[in-house]
N, C-alpha and C positions, 0 to 999 in steps of 0.2 A: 417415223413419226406415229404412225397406227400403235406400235407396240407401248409408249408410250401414254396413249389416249385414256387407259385406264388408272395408271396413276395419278394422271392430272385430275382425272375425275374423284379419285380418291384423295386429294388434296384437298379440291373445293369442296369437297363434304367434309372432312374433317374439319375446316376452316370453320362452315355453316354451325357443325356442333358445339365445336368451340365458343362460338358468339352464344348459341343456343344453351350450355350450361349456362357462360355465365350472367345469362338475361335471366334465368332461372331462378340462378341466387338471389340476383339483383332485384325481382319483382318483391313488393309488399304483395299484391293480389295472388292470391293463393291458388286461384283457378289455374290463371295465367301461366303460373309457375307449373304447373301441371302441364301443361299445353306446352309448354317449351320443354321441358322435359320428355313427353313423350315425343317431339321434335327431334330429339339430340336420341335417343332411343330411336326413331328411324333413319335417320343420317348411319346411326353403327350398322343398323341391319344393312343399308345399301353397301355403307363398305365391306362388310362379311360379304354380302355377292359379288361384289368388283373384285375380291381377293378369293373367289370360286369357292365357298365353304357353305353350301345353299343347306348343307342338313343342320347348320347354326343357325342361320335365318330361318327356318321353318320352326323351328324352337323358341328364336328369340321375338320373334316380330307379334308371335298372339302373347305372349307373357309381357314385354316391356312393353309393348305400346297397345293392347288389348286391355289387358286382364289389371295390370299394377298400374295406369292411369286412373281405370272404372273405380277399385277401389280406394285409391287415393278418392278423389273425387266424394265417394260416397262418405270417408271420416271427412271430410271440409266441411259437406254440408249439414254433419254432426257441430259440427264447432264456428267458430268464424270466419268470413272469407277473407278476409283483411287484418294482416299482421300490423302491429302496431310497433 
């Protein structure tokens, strides 16, 4: 059952992402959609670790969920927060 335990975990994160993109799409709030996005962005990084590939996770976790939120963010507040 132990050898197991990381799969399962890696299901329920995939699950989590899954709802996480597509609440993503689904938001009008622009922030929001950012915020679930970089959500589903560390959901992958956790599974990259559950699947033992940590030099993808040192890569991916300040770019996706660092760096490509911040400036998302910064054009939103360029433009409107609410798609119409």
């Amino acid at each position: 059952m132990i050898e197991l335990l990381p799969a399962i975990m890696a299901f329920g994160v995939a699950l989590v992402s899954i709802i996480a993109t597509w609440l993503a799409v689904q938001e009008r709030d622009l922030l929001l959609a950012i915020l679930f996005s970089a959500l589903q962005s560390t959901c992958y990084a956790l599974i990259y670790y559950l699947f033992m590939a940590p030099d993808i996770v040192l890569v991916y976790l300040p770019v996706s969920v660092g760096i490509l939120p911040l400036i998302t963010i910064l054009l939103v507040k360029k433009t409107e927060r609410y798609e119409e």
